[in-house]
C-alpha positions as CSV (number, residue, x, y, z in Angstrom):
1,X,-15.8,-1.9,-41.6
2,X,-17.2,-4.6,-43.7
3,X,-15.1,-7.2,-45.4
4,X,-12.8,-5.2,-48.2
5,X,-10.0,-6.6,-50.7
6,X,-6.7,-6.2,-50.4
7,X,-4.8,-4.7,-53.2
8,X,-1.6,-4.1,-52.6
9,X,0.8,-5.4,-49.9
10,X,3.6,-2.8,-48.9
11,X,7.0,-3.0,-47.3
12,X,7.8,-2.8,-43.3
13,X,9.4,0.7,-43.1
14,X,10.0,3.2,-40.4
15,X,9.0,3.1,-36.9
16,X,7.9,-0.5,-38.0
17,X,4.6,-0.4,-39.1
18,X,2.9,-3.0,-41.9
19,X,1.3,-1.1,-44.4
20,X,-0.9,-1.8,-46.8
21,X,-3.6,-0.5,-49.1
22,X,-6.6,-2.1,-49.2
23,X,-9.7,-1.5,-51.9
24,X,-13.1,0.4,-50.0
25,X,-15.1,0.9,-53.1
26,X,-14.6,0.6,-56.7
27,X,-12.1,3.8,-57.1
28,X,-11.7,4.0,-53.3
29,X,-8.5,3.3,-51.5
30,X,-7.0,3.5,-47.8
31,X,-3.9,2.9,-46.4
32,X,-3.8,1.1,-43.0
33,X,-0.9,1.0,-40.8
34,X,-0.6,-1.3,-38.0
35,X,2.2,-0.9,-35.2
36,X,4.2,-4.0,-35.2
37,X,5.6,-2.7,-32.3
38,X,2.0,-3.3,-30.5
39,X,0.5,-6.2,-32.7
40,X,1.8,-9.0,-34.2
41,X,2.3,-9.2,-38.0
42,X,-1.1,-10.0,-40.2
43,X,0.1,-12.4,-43.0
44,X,-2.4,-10.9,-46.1
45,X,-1.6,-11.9,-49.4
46,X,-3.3,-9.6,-52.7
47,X,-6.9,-10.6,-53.0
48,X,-7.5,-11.6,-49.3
49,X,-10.2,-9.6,-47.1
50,X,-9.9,-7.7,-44.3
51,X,-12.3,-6.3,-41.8
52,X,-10.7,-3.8,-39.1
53,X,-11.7,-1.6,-36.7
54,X,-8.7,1.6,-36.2
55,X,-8.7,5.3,-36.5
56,X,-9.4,6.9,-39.9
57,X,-7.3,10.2,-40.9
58,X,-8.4,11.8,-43.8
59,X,-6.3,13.0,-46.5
60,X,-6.3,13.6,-50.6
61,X,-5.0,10.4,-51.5
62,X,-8.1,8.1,-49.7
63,X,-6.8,8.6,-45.9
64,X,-4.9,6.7,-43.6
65,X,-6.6,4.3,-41.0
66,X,-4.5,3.7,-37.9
67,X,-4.5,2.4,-33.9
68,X,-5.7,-1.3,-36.0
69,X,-4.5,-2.4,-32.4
70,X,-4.8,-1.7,-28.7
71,X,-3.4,1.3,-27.3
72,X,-0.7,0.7,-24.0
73,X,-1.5,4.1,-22.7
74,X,-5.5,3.7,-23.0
75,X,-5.7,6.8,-25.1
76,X,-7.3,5.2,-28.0
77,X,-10.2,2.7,-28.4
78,X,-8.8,-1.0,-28.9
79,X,-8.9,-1.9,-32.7
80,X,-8.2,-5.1,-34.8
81,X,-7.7,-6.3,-37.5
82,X,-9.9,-9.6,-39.0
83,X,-8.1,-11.6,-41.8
84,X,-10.3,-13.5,-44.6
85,X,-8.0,-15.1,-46.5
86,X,-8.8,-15.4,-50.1
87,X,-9.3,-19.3,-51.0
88,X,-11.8,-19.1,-47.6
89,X,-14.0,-16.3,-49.8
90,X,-13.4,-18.0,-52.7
91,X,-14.8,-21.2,-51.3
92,X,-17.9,-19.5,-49.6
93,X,-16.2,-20.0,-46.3
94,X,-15.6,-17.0,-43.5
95,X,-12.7,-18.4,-42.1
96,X,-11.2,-15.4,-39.8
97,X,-7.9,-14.6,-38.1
98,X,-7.8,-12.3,-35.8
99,X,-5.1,-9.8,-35.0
């Protein structure tokens, strides 16, 4: 998925996952949640961009992308998740993290 903001940073809840929404096209929202039981924790702040690679699920409210991680059991393709934080945009840099 190409580079897409970040627009809203959500709470670690159940079965502890990150979650967050993130901003795929002008009215066009997904929520990605990635196991922190499998990954470690990607440090996004509002406005940063993200590329990621996970499983999408589809639902009313813009879907649900998970597995942003690799899978113990093999069962799932690996995915990830690339940070671009916002001053390295902002600056015309592509600095990436990636988790």
């Amino acid at each position: 998925m190409p580079a897409r903001s970040v627009i809203l940073i959500r709470s670690i809840v159940a079965a502890p996952h990150e979650r967050f929404i993130v901003r795929i096209a002008d009215s066009v929202t997904v929520l990605v949640a990635h196991n922190l039981d499998l990954a470690p924790r990607v440090p996004l702040a509002p406005g940063d961009s993200v590329e990621l690679r996970g499983e999408y699920e589809w639902s009313e409210r813009g879907g649900t992308i998970h597995w942003t991680h690799g899978d113990p059991a093999g069962r799932h393709e690996t995915g990830w998740i690339h940070q671009i934080p916002f001053h390295a945009t902002s600056e015309g840099h592509r600095a990436t993290n990636l988790y």
